[in-house]
C-alpha positions in Angstrom: 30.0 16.6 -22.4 29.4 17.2 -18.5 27.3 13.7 -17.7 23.9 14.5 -16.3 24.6 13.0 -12.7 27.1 15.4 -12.3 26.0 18.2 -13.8 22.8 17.3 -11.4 25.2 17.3 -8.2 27.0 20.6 -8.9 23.6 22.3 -9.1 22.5 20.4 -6.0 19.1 19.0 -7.3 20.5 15.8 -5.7 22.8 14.4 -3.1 25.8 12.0 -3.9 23.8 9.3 -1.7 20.7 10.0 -4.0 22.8 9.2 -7.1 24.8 6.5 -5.6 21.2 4.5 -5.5 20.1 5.9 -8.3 22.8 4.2 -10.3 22.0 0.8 -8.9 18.7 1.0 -9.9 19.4 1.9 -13.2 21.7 -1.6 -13.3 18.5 -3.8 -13.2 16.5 -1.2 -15.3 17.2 -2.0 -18.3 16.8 0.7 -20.8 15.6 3.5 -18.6 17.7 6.8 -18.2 18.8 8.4 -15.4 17.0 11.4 -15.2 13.8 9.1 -15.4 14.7 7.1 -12.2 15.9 10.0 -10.2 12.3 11.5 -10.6 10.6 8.2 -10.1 12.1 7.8 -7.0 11.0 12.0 -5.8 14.9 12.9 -5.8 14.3 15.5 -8.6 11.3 17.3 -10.2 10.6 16.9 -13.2 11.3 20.7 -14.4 14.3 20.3 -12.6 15.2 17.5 -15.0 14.4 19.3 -17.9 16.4 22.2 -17.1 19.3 20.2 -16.6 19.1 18.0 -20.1 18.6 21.5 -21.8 21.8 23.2 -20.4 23.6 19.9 -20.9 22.2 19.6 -24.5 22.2 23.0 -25.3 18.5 22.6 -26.6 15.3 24.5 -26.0 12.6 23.5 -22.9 9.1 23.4 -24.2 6.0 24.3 -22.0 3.1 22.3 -24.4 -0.6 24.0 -24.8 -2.8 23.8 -27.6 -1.9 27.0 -29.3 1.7 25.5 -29.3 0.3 22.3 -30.9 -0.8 21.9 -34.9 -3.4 19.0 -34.4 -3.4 18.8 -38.2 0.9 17.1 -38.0 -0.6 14.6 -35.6 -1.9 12.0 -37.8 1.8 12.3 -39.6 3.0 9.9 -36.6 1.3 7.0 -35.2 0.0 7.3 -31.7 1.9 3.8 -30.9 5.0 5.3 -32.3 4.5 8.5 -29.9 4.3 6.2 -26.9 6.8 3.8 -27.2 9.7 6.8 -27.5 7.8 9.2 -25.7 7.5 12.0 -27.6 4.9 14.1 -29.7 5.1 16.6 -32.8 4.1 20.2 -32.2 4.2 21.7 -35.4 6.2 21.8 -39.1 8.3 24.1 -40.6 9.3 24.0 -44.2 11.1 20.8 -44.2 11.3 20.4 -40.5 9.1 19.0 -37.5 9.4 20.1 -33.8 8.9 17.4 -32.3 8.3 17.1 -28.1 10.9 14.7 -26.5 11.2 13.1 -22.9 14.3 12.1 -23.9 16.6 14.1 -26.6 18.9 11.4 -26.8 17.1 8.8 -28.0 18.6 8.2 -31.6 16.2 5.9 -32.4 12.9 7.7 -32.1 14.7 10.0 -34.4 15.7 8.5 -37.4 12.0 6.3 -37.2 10.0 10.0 -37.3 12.7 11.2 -40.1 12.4 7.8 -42.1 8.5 8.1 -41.9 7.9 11.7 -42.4 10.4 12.7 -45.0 11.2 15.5 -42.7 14.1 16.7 -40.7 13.8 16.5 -36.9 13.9 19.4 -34.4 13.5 18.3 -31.1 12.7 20.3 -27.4 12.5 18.8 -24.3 9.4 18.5 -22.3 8.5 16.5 -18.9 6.7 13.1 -18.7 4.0 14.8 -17.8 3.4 16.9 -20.8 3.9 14.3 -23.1 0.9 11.9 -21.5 -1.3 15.2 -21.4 -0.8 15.4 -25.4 -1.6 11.9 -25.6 -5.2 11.5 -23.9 -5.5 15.1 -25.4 -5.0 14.1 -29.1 -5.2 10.2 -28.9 -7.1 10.0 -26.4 -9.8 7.3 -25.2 -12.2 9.9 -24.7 -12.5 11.9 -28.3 -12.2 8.2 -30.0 -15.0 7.0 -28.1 -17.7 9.9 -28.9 -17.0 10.2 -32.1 -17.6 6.3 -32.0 -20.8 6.4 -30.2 -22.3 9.0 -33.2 -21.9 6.5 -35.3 -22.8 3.5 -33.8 -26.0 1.2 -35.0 -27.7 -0.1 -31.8 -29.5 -2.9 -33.5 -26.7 -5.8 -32.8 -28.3 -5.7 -28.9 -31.3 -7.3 -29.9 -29.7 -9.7 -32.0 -27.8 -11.1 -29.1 -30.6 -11.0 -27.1 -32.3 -13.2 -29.3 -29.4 -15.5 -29.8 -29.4 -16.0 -25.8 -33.0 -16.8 -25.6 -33.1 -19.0 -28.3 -29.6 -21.1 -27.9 -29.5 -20.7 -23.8 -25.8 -19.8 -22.5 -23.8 -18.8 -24.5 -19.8 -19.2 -23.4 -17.6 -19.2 -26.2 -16.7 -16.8 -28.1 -16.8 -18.3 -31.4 -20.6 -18.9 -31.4 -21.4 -14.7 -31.9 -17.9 -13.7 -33.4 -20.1 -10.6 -35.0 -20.3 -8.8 -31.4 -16.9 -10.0 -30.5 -15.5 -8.0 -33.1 -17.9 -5.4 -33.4 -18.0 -1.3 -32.0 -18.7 -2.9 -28.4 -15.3 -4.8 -28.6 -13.2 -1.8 -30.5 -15.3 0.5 -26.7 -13.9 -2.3 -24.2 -10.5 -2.5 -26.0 -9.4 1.3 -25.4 -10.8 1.4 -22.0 -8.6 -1.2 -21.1 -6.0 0.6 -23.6 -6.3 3.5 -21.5 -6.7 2.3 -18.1 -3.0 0.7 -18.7 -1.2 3.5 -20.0 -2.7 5.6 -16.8 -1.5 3.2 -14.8 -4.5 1.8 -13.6 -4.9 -1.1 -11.1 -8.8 -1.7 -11.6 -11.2 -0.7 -13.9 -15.3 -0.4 -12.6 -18.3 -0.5 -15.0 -21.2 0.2 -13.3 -25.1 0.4 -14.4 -26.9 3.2 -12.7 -30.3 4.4 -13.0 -29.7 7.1 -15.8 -26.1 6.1 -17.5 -23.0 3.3 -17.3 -20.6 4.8 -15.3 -16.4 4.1 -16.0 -14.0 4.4 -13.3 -10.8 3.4 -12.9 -8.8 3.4 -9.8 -5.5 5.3 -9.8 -2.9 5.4 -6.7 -5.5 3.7 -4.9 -8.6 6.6 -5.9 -11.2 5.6 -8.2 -11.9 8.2 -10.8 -14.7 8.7 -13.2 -13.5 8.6 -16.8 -16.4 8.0 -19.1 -20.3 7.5 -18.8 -22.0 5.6 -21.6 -25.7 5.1 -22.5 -27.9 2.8 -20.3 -28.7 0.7 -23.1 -25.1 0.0 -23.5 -25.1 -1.7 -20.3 -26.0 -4.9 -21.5 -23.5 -5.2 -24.5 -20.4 -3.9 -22.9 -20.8 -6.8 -20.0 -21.5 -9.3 -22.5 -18.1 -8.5 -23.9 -16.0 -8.3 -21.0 -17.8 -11.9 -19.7 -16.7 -13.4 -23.2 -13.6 -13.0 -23.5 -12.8 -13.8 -20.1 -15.0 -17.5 -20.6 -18.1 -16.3 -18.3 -21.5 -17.4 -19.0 -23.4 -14.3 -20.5 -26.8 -15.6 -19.4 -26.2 -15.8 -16.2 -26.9 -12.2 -14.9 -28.0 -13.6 -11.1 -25.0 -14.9 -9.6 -21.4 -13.1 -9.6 -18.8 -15.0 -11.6 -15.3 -14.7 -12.0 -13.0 -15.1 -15.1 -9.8 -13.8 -16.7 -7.9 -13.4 -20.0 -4.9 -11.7 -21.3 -4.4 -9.0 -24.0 -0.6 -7.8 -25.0 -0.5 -3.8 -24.9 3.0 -2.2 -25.8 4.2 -5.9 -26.4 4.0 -5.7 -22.9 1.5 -8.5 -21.3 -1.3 -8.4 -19.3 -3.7 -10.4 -17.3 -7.1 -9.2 -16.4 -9.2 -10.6 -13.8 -13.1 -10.4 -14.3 -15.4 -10.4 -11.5 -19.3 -9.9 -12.2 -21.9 -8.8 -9.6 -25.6 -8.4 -9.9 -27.1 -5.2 -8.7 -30.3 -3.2 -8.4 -29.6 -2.0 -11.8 -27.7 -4.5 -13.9 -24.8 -6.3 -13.6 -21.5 -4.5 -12.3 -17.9 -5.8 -13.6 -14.9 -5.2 -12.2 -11.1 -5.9 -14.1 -8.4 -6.5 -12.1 -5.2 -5.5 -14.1 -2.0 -7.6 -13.4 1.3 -6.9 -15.7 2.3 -10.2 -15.6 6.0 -9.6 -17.3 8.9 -9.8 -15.0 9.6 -6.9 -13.1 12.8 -6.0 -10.9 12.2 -4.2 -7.5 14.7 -3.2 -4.6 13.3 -2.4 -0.9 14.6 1.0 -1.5 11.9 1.4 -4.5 9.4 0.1 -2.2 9.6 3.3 1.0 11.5 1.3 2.8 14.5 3.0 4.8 16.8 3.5 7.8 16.4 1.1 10.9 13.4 -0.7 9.3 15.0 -1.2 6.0 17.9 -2.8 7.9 15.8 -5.1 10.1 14.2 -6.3 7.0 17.3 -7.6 4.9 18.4 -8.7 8.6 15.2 -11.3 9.5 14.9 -12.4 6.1 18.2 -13.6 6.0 16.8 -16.1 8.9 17.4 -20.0 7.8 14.1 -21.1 8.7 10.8 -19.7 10.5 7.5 -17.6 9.2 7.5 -14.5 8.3 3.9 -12.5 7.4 3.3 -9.5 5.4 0.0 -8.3 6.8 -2.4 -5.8 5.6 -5.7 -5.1 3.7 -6.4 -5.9 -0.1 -5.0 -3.4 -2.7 -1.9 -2.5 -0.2 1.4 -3.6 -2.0 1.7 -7.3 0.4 2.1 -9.1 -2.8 4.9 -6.4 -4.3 7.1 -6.3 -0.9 7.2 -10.3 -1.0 8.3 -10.4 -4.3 11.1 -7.9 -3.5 11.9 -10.0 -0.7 12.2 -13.5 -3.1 14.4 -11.2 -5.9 16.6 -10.3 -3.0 16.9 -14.1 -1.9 17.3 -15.7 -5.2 19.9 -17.5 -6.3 21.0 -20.7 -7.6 21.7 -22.4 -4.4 18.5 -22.0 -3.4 15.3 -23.5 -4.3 12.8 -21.2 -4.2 8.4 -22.1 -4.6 5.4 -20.0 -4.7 1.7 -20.9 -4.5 -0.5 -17.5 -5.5 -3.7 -16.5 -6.1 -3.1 -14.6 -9.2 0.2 -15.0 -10.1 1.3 -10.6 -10.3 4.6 -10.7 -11.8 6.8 -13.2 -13.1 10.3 -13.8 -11.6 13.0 -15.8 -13.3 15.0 -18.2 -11.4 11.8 -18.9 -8.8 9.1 -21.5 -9.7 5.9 -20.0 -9.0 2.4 -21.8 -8.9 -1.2 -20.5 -9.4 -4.3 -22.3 -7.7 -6.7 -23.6 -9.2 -10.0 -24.2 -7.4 -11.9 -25.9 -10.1 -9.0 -28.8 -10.5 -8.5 -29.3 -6.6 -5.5 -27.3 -6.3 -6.2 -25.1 -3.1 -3.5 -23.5 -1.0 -3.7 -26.6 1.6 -2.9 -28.9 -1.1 -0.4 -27.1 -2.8 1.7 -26.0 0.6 1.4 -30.1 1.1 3.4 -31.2 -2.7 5.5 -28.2 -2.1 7.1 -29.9 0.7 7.9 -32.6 -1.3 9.9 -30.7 -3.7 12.5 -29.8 -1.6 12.0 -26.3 -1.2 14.9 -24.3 0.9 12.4 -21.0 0.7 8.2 -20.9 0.3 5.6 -18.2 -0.5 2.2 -18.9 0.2 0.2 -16.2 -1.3 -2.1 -15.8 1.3 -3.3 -18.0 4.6 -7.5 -17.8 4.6 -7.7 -21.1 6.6 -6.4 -23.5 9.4 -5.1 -26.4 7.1 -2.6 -23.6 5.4 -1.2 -21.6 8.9 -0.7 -25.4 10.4 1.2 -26.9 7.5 3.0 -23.1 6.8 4.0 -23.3 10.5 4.9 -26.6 10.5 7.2 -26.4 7.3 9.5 -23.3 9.2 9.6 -25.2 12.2 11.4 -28.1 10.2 14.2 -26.2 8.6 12.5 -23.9 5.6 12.2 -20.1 5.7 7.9 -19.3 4.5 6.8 -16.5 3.7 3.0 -15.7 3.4 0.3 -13.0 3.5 -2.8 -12.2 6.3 -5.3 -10.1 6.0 -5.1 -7.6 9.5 -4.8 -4.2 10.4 -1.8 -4.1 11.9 1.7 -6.2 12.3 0.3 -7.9 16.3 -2.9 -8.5 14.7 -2.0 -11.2 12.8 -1.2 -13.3 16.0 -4.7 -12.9 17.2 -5.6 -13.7 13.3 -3.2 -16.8 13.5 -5.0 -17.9 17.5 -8.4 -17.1 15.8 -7.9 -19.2 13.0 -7.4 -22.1 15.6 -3.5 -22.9 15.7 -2.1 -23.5 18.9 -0.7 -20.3 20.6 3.1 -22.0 21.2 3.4 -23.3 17.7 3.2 -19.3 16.6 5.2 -18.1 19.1 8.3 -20.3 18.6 7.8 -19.9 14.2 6.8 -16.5 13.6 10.3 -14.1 13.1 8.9 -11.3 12.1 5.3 -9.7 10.7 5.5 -6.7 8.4 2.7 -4.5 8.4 2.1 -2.0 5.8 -0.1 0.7 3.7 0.6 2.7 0.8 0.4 6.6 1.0 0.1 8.7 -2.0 3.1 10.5 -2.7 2.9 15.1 -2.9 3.2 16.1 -6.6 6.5 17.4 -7.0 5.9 19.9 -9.9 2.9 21.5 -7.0 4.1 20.7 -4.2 4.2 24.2 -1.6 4.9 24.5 2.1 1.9 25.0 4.1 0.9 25.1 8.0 -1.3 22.1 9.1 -5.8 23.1 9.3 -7.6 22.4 12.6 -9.0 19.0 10.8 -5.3 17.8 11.1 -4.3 19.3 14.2 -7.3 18.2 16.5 -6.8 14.4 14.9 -3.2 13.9 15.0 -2.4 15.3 18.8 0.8 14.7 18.6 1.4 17.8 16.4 1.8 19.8 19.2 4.6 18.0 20.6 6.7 18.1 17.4 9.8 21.3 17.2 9.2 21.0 13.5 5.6 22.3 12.0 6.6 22.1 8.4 4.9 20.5 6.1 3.8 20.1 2.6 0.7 19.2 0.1 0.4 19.4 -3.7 -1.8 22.3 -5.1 -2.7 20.6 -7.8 -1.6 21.1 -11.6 -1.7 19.2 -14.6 1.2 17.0 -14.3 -0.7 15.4 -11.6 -4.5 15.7 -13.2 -5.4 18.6 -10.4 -5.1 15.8 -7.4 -1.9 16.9 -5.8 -0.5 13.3 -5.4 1.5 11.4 -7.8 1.7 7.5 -7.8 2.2 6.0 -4.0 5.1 4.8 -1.9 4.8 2.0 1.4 5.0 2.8 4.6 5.7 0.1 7.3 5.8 -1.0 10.6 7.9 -4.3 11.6 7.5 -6.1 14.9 10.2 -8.8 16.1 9.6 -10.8 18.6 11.5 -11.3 21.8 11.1 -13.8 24.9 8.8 -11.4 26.6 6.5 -11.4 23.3 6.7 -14.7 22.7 5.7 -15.6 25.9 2.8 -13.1 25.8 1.2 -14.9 22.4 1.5 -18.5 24.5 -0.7 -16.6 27.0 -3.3 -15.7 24.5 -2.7 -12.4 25.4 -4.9 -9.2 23.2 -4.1 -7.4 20.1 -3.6 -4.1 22.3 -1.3 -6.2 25.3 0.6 -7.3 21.8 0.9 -4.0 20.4 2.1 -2.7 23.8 5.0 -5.2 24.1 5.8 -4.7 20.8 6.5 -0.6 21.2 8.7 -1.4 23.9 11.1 -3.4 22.2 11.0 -0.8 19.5 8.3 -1.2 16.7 7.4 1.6 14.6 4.0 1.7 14.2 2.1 2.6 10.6 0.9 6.5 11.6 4.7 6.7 13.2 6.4 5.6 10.0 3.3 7.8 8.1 4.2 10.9 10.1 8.4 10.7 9.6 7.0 10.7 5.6 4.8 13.7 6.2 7.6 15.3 8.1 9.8 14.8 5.2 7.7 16.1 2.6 6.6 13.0 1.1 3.2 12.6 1.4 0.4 14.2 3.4 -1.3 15.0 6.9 -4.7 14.4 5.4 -3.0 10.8 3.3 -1.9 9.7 6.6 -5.4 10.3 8.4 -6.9 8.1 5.4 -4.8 5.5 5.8 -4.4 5.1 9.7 -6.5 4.7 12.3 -4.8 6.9 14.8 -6.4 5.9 17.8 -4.9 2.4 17.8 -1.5 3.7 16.5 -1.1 6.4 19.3 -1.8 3.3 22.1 
């Protein structure tokens, strides 16, 4: 049998580079198919794919819809089994169930649906895509939770209303284990259920005047996925601000908490923040998979010259180098892929964060802790004790931290941190603003990354199309360009009718030179910065956004959400 990477060449879906890095991903992937990274990375679309696997299998493509689907065979397999191979059955025929597969190979999933059914397995292929729409469609959040809510007896409100008047706070979860493991709990479990499996990053529950609202942001977009009744308000908040150890009583000030659940043997850590309104309290869970993940620049958007510069600076023995951008926009992610990329065992590598996102093996990472005295300050101070060769600082937010994370790469280690500007020579007016002395940054900082994330064009929608006046009057260098192609995503249901699917980085990477250097000494402006630093050749954030539009990656309209063109085009 013709392997698929070939048989994907000769029909030139792909190019040899494509599946050269392909193939390393899959190295430190462990478990996940080929075809499934070369459409995670936007090489191939998912159709595509399935083509491929059908010819090379010599088995039928499926397209599902509901009259294609017996909902009555669905109870026969368990949604958990369904998600962990990624597959769903359609319908039964004497002694045999068709059964919808990502992946037709997978002996496994198989013999488990054979042993548990008593039937004999036919399987068709179907994209990613499909599969997830069965899911939510058949075991879904949404159907479980209104048949839920007919049922539900409204009378355990009061009772914990009661029990907080008479007993005061009320912080541990033991003391009303009846709510804890009541309808309220089985609601808050399969939104968060649901907001991982969609790939959430945060999930919003917020009181308004005539319902409680549900949104979870995807790709960086919130979007509204359930709306409950107002006098629900009080008990789904109570819920969330138990189990992450909050004071339920407390309703006036915001408070912040976590706790872990394990989805998919998978865990995760949820961050809880609480925040009093007009109309009740609004909560706010941060989701954070917190098992160890393996990323490459590549995976990241990285590319070309920038890609190069990148595994060039950080190969520096000592200095500061900042990842700079605003909250939500990958800073965390790209330093990470920076540590896996420098780790090995002759060096000693230590973190300080604020959460800690993922864990990496071989690196010994630290959270802070506020409440026991350990602050980023203090931290950066013991970690200089522990003979570090490379440090992370999760994020500088005051002087104490830039001085000593300056003052530790001017004696011989390499520190990496985070800052919070809009561009990469902002953070030097950031660093001067903060109070450290102009000529300490100019002889440690090596390098400051700036970047964003773009949503990426749906590749089972995406279509050719010429630019709108909106686009053409805001981005003036359009007219300049030979090329005017350029592409969007229609929408369809692989994507959920948005046009975009997940996001990808784009970045801008300034290195300083003598004349720079000399220029932050001098105190000189963000915009004199910026200046300098297009001279000596940094690609600014709209640039690097643009070459991604031009290459029919993401957007015109993505890049004017993300970038403020009148300071890019200066």
């Amino acid at each position: 049998m013709i392997k698929l990477g070939e048989l994907l060449l000769s029909k030139g879906f792909i190019t040899e580079e494509q599946l050269v890095q392909a193939l390393k991903v899959q190295k430190s992937s462990i478990g996940k198919r080929l075809g499934i990274i070369l459409c995670e990375l936007g090489f191939i679309k998912e159709s595509e794919l399935c083509a491929t696997l059908g010819e090379q299998l010599n088995l039928p493509i499926a397209t599902l819809n509901p009259n294609r689907i017996d909902s009555g065979i669905t109870s026969l397999i368990s949604p958990d089994v369904c998600r962990k191979y990624g597959i769903f059955p359609l319908f039964k025929i004497y002694q045999n169930i068709i059964l919808a597969m990502e992946d037709p190979l997978n002996s496994f999933a198989i013999e488990e649906v054979e042993y548990s059914t008593g039937l004999r397995v036919e399987p068709v292929i179907v994209t990613h895509s499909q599969i997830q729409w069965a899911f939510q469609k058949y075991y879904g959040t949404s159907s479980k939770l209104e048949a839920m809510l007919k049922t539900m007896d409204f009378s355990f409100i009061d009772t914990i209303k009661k029990t907080v008047e008479e007993n005061g706070a009320i912080t541990v979860r033991t003391e009303i284990p009846e709510f804890i493991e009541g309808t309220v709990s089985k609601i808050v479990n399969m939104l968060i259920e649901q907001a991982v499996e969609e790939g959430a990053s945060d999930i919003h529950i917020e009181p308004w005047e005539d319902e409680l609202k549900v949104r979870y942001r995807i790709d960086g977009i919130l979007h509204r996925v359930a709306g409950f009744p107002c006098k629900l308000q009080a008990a789904i908040c109570s819920s969330i601000k138990l189990l992450a150890q909050l004071d339920i009583a407390e309703k006036r000030l915001p408070q912040e908490g976590s706790f872990q659940v394990k989805i998919n043997d998978i865990l995760i850590d949820l961050r809880v923040a609480s925040y009093p309104t007009l109309n009740g309290e609004k909560i706010v869970v941060r989701i954070l998979n917190k098992e160890s993940v393996r990323l490459e620049l590549e995976q990241l958007g990285l590319s070309g010259t920038t890609l190069d510069l990148i595994k060039s600076v950080i190969q520096k023995p000592y200095g500061i180098i900042l990842v700079t951008g605003p909250t939500g926009c990958g800073k965390t992610t790209t330093l990470y892929a920076i540590l896996q990329r420098l780790n090995t065992t002759e060096e000693n590598i230590i973190t300080i964060e604020d959460p800690i996102e993922y864990r990496i093996p071989g690196i010994n990472q630290s959270q802070i802790n506020i409440k026991s005295g350990l602050t980023f300050s203090r931290g950066l101070r013991s970690i200089l004790r522990q003979d570090p060769d490379i440090i992370l600082v999760g994020e500088i937010r005051d002087l104490e931290t830039a001085e000593i994370a300056i003052e530790a790469s001017l004696t011989g280690h390499l520190v990496f941190a985070t800052l919070h500007t809009n561009d990469a020579p902002g953070a030097i007016t950031r660093l001067i603003d903060l109070g450290v002395e102009p000529f300490l940054i100019a002889s440690a900082i090596e390098g400051v990354i700036a970047q964003r994330l773009v949503r990426v064009i749906c590749n089972e929608c995406k279509c050719e199309y010429i630019p709108g006046e909106y686009e053409i009057q805001n981005i003036r260098v359009l007219s300049s360009l030979e090329t005017k192609k350029f592409y969007k995503g229609i929408g369809c249901r692989a994507c959920h009718d948005t046009g975009y699917q997940k996001r990808t980085g784009i970045f801008s990477l300034m290195l300083p030179n003598e004349e720079l250097r000399m220029l932050i000494t001098k105190k000189a402006s963000t915009l004199e910065l910026r200046k300098c630093a297009k001279k000596i050749g940094m690609e600014t954030l709209f640039e690097a956004g643009l070459q991604k539009a031009l290459n029919g990656i993401t957007t015109l309209n993505e890049l004017l959400r993300i970038c403020k063109i009148e300071d890019e085009l200066t």
